[in-house]
VEXVO-133814 format. One record per atom (N, C-alpha, C, O): residue number from 1; residue in one letter; chain; atom name; x, y, z. Coordinates in pm, 1 decimal. Layout:
{r NUM; "a"; "A"; "CA"; {X; Y; Z}}
...
***
This chain:
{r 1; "x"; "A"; "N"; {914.6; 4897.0; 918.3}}
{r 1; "x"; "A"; "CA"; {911.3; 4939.1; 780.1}}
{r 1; "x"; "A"; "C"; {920.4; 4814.6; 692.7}}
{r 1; "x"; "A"; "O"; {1008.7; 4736.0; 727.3}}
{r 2; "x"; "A"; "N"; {839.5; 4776.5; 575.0}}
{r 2; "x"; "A"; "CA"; {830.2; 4692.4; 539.8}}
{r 2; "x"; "A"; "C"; {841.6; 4748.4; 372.4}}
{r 2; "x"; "A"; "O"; {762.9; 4833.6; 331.0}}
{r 3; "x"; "A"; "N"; {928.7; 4700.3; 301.4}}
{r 3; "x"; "A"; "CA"; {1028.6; 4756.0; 177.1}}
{r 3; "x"; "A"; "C"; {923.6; 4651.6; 65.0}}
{r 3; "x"; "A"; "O"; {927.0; 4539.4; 115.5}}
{r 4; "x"; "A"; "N"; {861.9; 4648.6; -24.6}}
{r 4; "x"; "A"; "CA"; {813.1; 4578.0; -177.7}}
{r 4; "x"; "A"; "C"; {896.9; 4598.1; -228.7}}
{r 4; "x"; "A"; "O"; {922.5; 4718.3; -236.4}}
{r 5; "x"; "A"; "N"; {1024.3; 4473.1; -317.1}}
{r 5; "x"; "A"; "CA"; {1064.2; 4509.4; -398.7}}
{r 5; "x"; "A"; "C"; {1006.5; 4426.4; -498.5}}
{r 5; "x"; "A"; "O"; {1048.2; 4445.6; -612.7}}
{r 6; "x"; "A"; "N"; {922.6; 4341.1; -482.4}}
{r 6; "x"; "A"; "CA"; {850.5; 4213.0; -576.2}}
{r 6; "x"; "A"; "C"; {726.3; 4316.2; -640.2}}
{r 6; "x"; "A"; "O"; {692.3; 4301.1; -757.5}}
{r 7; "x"; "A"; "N"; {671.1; 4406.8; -565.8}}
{r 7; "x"; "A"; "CA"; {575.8; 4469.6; -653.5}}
{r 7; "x"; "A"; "C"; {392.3; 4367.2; -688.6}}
{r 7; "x"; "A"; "O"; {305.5; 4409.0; -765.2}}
{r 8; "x"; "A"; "N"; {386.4; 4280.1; -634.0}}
{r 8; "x"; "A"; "CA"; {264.5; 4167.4; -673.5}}
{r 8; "x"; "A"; "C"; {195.8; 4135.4; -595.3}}
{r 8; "x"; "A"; "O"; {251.9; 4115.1; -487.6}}
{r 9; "x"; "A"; "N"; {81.8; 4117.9; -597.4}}
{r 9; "x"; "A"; "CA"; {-39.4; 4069.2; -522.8}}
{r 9; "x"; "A"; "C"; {34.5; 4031.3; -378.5}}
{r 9; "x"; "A"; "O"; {45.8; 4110.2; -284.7}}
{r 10; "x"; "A"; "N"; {85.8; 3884.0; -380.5}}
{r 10; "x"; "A"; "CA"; {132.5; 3855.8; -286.2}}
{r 10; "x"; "A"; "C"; {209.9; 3901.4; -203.0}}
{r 10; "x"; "A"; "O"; {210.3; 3872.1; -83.5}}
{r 11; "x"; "A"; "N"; {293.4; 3988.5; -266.1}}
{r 11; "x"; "A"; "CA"; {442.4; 4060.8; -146.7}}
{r 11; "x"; "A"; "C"; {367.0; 4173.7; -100.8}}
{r 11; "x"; "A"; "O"; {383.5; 4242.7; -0.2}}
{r 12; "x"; "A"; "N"; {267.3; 4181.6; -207.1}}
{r 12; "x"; "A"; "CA"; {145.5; 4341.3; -122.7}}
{r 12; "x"; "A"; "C"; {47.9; 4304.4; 31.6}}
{r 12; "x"; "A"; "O"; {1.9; 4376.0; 120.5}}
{r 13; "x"; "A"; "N"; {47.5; 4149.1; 3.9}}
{r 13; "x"; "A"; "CA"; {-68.1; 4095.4; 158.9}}
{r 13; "x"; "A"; "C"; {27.4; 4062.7; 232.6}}
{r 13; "x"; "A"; "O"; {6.0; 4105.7; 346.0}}
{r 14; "x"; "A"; "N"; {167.3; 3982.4; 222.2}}
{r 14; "x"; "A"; "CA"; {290.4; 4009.6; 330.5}}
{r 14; "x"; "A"; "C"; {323.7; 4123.9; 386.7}}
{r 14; "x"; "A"; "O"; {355.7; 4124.4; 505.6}}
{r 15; "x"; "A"; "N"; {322.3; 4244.4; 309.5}}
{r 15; "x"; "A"; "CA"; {353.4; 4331.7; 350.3}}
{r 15; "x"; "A"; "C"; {262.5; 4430.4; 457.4}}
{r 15; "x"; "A"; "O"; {305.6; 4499.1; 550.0}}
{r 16; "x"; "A"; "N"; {122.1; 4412.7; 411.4}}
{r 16; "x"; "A"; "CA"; {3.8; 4466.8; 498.1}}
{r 16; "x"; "A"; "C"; {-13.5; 4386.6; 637.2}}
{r 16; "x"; "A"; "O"; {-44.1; 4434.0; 746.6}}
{r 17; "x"; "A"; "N"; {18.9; 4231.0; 598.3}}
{r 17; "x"; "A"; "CA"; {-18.5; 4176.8; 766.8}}
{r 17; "x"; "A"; "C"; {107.5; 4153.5; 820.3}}
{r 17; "x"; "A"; "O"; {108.8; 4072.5; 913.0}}
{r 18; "x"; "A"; "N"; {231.7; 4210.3; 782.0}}
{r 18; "x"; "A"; "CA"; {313.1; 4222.2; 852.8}}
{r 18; "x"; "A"; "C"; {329.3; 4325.7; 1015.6}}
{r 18; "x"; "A"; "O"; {414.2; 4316.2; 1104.2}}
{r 19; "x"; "A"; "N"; {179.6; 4443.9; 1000.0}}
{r 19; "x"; "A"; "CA"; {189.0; 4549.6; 1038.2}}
{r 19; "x"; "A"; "C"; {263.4; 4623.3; 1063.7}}
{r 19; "x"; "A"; "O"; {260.7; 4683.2; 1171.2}}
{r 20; "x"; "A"; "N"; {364.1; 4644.4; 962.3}}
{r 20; "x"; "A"; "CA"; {515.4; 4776.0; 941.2}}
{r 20; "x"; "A"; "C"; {410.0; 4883.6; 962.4}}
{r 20; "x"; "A"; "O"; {296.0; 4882.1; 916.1}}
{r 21; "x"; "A"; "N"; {465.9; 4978.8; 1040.4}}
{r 21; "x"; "A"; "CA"; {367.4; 5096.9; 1008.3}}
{r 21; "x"; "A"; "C"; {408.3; 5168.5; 883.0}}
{r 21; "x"; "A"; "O"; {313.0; 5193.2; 809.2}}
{r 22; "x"; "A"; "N"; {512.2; 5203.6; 845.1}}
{r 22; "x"; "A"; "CA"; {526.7; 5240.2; 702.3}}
{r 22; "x"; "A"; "C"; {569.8; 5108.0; 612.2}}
{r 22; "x"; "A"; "O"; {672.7; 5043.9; 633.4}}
{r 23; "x"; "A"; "N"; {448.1; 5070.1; 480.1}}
{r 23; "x"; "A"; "CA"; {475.6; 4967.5; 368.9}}
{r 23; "x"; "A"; "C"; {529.7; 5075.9; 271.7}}
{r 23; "x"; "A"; "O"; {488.9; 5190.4; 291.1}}
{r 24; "x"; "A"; "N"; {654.4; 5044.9; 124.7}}
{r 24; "x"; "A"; "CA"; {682.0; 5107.9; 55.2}}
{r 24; "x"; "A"; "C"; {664.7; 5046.2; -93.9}}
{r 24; "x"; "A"; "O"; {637.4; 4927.0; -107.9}}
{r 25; "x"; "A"; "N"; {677.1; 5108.4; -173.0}}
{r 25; "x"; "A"; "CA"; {629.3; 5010.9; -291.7}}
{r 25; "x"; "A"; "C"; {627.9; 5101.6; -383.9}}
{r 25; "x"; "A"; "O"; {621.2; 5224.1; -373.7}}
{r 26; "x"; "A"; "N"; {638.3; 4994.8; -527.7}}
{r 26; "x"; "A"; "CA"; {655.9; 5098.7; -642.6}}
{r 26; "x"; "A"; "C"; {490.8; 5097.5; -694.0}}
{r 26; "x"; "A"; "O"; {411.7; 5004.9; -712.0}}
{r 27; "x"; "A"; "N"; {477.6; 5262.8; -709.9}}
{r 27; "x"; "A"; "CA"; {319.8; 5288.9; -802.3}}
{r 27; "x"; "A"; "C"; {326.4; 5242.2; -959.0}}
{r 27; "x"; "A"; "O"; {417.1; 5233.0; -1041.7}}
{r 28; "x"; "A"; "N"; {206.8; 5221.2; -958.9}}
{r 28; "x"; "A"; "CA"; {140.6; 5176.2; -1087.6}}
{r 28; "x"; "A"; "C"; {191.2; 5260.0; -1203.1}}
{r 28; "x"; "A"; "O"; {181.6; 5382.8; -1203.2}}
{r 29; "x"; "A"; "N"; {232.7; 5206.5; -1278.3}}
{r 29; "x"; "A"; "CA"; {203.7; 5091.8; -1386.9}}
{r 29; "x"; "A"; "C"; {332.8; 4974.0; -1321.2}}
{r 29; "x"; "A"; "O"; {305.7; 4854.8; -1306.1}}
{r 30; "x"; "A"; "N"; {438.5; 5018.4; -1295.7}}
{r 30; "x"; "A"; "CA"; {543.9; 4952.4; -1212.7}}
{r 30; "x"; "A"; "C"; {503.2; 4863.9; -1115.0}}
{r 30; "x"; "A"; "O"; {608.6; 4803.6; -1094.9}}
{r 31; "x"; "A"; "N"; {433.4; 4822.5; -1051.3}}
{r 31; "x"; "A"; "CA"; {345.7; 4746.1; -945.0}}
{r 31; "x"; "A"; "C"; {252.6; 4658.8; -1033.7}}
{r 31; "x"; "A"; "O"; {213.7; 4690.7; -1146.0}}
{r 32; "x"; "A"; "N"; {223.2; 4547.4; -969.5}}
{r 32; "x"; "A"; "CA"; {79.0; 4439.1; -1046.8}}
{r 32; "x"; "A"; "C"; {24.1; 4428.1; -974.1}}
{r 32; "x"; "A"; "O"; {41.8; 4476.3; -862.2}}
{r 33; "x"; "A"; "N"; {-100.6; 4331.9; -1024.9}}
{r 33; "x"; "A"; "CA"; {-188.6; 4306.4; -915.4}}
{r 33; "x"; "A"; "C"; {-260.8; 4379.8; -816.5}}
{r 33; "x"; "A"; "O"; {-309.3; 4332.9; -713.5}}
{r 34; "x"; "A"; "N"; {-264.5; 4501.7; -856.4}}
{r 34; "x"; "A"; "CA"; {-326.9; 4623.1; -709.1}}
{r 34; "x"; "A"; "C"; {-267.8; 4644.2; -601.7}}
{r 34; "x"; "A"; "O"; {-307.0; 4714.4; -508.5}}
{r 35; "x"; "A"; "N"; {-121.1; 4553.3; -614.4}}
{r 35; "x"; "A"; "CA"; {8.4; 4624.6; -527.7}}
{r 35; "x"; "A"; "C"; {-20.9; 4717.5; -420.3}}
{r 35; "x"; "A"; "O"; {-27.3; 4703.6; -298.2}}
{r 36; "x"; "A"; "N"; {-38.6; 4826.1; -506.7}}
{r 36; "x"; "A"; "CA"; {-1.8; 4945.7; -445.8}}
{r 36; "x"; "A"; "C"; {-127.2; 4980.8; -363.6}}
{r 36; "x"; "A"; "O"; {-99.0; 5081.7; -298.9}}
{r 37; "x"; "A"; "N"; {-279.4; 4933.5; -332.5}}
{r 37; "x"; "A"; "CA"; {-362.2; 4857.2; -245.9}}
{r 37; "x"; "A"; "C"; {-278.8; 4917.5; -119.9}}
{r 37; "x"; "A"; "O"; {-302.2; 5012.5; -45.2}}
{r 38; "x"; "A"; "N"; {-185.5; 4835.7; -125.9}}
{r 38; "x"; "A"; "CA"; {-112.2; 4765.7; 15.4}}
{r 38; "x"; "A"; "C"; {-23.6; 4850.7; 22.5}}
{r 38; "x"; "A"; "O"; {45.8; 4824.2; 120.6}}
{r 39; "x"; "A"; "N"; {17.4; 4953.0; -37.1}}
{r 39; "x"; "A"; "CA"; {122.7; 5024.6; 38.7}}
{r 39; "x"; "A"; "C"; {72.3; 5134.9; 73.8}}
{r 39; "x"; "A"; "O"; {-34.7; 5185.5; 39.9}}
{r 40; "x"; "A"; "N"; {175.0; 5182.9; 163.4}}
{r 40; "x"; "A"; "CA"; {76.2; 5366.6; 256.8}}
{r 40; "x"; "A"; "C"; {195.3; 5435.2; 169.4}}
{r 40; "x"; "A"; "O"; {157.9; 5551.3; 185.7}}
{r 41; "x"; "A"; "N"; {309.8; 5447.0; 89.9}}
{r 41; "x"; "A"; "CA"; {416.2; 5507.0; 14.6}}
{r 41; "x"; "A"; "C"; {402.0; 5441.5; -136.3}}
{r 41; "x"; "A"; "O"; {428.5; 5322.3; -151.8}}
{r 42; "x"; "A"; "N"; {377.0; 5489.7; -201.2}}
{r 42; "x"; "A"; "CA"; {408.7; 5467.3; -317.9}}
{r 42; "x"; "A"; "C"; {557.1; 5510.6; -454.3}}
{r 42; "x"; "A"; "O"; {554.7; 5616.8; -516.4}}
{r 43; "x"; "A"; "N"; {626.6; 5445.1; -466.5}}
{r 43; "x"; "A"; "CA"; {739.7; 5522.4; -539.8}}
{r 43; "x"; "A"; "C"; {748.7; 5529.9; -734.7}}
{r 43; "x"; "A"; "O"; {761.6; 5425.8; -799.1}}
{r 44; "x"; "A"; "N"; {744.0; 5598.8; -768.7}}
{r 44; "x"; "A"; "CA"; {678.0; 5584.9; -933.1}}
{r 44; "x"; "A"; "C"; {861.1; 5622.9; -969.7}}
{r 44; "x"; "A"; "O"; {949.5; 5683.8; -909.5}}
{r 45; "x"; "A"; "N"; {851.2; 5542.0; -1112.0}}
{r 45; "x"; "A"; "CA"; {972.3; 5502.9; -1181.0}}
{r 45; "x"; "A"; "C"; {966.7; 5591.9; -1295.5}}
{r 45; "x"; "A"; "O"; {869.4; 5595.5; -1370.8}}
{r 46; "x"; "A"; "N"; {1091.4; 5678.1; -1312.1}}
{r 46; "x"; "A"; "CA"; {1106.8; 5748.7; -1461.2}}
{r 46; "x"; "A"; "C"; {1040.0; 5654.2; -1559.7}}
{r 46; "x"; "A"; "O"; {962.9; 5694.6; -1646.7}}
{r 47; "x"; "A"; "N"; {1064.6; 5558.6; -1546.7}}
{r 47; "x"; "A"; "CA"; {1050.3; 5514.4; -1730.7}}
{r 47; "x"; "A"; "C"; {958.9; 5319.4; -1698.3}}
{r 47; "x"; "A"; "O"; {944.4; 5257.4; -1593.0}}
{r 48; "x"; "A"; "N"; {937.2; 5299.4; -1776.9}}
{r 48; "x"; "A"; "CA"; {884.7; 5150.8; -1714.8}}
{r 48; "x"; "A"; "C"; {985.0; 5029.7; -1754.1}}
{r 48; "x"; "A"; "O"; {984.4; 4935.0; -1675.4}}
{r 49; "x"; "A"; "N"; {1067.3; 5021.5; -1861.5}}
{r 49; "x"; "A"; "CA"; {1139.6; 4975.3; -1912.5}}
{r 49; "x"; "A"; "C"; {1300.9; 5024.0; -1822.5}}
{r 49; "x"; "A"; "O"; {1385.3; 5109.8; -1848.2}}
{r 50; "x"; "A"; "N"; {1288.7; 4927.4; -1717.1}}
{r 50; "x"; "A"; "CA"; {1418.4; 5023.6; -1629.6}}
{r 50; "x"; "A"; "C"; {1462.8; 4837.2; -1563.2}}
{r 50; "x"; "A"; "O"; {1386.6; 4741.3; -1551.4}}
{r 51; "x"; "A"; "N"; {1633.1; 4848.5; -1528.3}}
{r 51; "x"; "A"; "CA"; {1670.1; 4727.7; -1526.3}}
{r 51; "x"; "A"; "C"; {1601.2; 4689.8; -1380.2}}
{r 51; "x"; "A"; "O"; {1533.3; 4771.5; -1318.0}}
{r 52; "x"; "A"; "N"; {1627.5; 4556.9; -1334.2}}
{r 52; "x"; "A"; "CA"; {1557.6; 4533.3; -1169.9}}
{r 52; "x"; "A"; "C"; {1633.4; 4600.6; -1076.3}}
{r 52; "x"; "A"; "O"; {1575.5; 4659.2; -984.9}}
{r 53; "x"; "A"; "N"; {1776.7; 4601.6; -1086.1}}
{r 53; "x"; "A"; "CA"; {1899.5; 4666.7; -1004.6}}
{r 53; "x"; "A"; "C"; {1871.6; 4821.7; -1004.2}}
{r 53; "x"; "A"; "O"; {1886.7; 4887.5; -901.3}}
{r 54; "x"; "A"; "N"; {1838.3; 4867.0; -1100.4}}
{r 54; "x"; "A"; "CA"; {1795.0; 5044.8; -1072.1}}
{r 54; "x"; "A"; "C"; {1663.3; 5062.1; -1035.1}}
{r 54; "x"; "A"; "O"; {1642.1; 5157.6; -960.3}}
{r 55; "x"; "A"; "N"; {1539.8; 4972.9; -1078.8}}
{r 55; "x"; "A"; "CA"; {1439.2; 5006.9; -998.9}}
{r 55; "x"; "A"; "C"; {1450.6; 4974.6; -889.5}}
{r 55; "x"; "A"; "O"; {1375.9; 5049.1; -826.0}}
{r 56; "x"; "A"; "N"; {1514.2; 4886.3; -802.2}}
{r 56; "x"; "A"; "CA"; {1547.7; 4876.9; -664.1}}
{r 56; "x"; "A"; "C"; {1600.2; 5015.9; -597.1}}
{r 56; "x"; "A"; "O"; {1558.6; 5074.0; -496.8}}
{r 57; "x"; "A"; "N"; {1681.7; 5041.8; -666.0}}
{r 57; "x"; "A"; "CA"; {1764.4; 5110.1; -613.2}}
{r 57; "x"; "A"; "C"; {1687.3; 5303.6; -613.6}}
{r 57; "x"; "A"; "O"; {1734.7; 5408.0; -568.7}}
{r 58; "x"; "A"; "N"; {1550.2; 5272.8; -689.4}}
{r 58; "x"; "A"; "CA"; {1484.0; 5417.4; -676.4}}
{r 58; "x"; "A"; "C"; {1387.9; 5387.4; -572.0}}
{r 58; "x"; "A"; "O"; {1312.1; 5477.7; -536.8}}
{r 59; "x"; "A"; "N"; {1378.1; 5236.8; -500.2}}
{r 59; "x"; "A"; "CA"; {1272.8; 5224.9; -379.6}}
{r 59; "x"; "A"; "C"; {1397.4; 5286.3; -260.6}}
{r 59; "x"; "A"; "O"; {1367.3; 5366.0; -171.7}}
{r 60; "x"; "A"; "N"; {1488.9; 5250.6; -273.7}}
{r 60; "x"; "A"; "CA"; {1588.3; 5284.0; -176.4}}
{r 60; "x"; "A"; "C"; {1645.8; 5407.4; -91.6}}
{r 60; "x"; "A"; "O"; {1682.1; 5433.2; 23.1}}
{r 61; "x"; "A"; "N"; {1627.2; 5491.2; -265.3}}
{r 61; "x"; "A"; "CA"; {1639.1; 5672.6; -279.0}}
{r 61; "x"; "A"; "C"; {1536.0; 5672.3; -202.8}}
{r 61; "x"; "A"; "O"; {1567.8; 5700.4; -87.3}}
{r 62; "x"; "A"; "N"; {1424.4; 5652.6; -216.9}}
{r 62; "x"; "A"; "CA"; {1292.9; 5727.7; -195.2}}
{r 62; "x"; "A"; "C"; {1266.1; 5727.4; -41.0}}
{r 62; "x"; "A"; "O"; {1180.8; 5801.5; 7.9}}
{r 63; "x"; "A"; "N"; {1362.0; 5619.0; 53.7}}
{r 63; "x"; "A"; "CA"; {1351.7; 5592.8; 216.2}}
{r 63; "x"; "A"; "C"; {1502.3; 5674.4; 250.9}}
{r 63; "x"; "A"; "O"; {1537.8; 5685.2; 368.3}}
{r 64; "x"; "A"; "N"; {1586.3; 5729.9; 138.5}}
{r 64; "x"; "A"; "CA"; {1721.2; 5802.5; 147.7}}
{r 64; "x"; "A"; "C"; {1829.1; 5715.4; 193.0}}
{r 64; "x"; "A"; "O"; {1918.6; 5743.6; 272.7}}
{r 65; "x"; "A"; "N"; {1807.9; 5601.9; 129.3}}
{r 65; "x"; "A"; "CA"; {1926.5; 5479.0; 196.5}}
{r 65; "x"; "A"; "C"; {2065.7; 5527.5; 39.3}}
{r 65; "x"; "A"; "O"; {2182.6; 5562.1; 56.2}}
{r 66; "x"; "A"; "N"; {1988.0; 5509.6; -102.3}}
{r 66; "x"; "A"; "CA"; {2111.5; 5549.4; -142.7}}
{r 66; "x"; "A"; "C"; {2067.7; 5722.1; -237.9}}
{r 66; "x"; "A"; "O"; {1956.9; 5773.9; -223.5}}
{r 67; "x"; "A"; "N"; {2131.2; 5758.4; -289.9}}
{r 67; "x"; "A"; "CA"; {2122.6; 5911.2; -315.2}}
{r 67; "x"; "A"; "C"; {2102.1; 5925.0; -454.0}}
{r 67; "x"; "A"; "O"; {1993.3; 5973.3; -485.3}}
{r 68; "x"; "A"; "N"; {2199.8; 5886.7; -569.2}}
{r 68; "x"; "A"; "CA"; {2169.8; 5891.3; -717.9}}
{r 68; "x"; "A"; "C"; {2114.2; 5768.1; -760.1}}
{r 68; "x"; "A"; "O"; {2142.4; 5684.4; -674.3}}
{r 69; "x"; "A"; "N"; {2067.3; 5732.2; -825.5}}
{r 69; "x"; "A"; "CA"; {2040.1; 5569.6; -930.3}}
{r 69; "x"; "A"; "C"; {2118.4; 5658.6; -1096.0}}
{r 69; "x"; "A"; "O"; {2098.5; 5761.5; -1160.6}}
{r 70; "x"; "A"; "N"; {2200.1; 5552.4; -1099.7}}
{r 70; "x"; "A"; "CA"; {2268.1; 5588.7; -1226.2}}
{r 70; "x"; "A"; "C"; {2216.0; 5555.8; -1350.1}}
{r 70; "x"; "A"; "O"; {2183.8; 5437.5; -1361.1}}
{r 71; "x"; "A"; "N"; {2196.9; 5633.1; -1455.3}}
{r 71; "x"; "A"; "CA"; {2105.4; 5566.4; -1594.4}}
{r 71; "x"; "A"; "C"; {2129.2; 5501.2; -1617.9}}
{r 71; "x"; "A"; "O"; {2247.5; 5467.3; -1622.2}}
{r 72; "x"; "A"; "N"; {1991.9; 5405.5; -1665.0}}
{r 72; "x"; "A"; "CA"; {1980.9; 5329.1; -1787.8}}
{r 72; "x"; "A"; "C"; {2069.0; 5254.1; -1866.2}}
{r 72; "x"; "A"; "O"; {2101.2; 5295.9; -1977.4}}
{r 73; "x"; "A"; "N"; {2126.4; 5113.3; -1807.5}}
{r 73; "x"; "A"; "CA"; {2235.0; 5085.8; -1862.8}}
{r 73; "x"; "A"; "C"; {2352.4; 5025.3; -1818.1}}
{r 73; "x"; "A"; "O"; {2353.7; 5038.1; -1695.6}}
{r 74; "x"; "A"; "N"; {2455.1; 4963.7; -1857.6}}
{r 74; "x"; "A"; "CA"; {2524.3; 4858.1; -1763.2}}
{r 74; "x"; "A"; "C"; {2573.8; 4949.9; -1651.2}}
{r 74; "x"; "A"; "O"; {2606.9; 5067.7; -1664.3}}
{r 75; "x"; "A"; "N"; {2573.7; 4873.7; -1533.9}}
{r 75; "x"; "A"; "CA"; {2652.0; 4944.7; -1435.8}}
{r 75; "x"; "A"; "C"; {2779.9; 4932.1; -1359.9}}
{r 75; "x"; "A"; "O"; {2811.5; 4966.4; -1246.0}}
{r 76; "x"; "A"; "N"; {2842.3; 4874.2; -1454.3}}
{r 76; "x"; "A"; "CA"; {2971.6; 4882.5; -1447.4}}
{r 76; "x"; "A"; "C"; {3057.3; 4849.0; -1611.4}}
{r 76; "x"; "A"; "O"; {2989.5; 4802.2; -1702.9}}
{r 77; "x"; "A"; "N"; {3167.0; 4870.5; -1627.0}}
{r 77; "x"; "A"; "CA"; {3223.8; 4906.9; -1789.4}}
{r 77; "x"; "A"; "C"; {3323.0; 4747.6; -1783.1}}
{r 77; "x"; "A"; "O"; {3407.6; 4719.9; -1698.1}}
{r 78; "x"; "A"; "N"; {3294.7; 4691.8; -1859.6}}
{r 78; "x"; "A"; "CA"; {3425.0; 4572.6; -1875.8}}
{r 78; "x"; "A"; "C"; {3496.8; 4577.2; -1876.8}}
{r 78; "x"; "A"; "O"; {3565.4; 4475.8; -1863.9}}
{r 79; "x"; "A"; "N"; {3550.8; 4699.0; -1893.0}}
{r 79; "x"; "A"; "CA"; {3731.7; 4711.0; -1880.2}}
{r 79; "x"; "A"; "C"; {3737.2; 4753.4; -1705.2}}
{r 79; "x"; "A"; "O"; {3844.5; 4783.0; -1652.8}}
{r 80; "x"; "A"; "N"; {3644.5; 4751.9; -1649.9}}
{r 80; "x"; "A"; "CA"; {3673.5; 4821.5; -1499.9}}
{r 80; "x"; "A"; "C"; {3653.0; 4691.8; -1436.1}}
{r 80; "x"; "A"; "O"; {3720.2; 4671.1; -1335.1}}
{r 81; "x"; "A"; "N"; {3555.7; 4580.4; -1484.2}}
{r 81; "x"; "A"; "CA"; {3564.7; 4453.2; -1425.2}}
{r 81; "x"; "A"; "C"; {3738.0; 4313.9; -1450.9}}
{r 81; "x"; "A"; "O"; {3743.3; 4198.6; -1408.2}}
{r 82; "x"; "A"; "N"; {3841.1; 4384.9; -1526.7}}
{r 82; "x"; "A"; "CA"; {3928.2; 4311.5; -1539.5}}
{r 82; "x"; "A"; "C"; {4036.4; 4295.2; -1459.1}}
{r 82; "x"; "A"; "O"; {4122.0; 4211.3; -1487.1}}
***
């Protein structure tokens, strides 16, 4: 299994001659370069304007590694980092 989290031309031809039998990757408009070309899974993002840490984390959902992605927004509170 071979995971895109770069989304670009290049991490799309690593990922194809890697021969993973399943490539994963985020769909277009979220993807560049014809990306998504190269993947046999495609994963499409609520919104396009989404931080790098939560769009990761909806390639992740989508193979069931983690379960919620939490909205839009810091993910953790400053008073919980003291």
């Amino acid at each position: 299994m071979a995971l895109d989290f770069q989304g670009n031309l290049k991490s799309g031809i690593v990922a194809f001659l890697s021969r993973a039998s399943q490539r994963i990757g985020f769909a277009p408009p979220a993807s560049k370069e014809c990306n998504s070309l190269f993947n046999k899974i495609t994963v499409p993002l609520p919104e396009l304007r989404i931080n790098r840490i939560q769009k990761n984390l909806y390639l992740l959902k989508a193979i069931g590694i983690y379960e919620s992605v939490p909205p839009n927004g810091p993910l953790i509170k400053i008073e919980d980092s003291i």
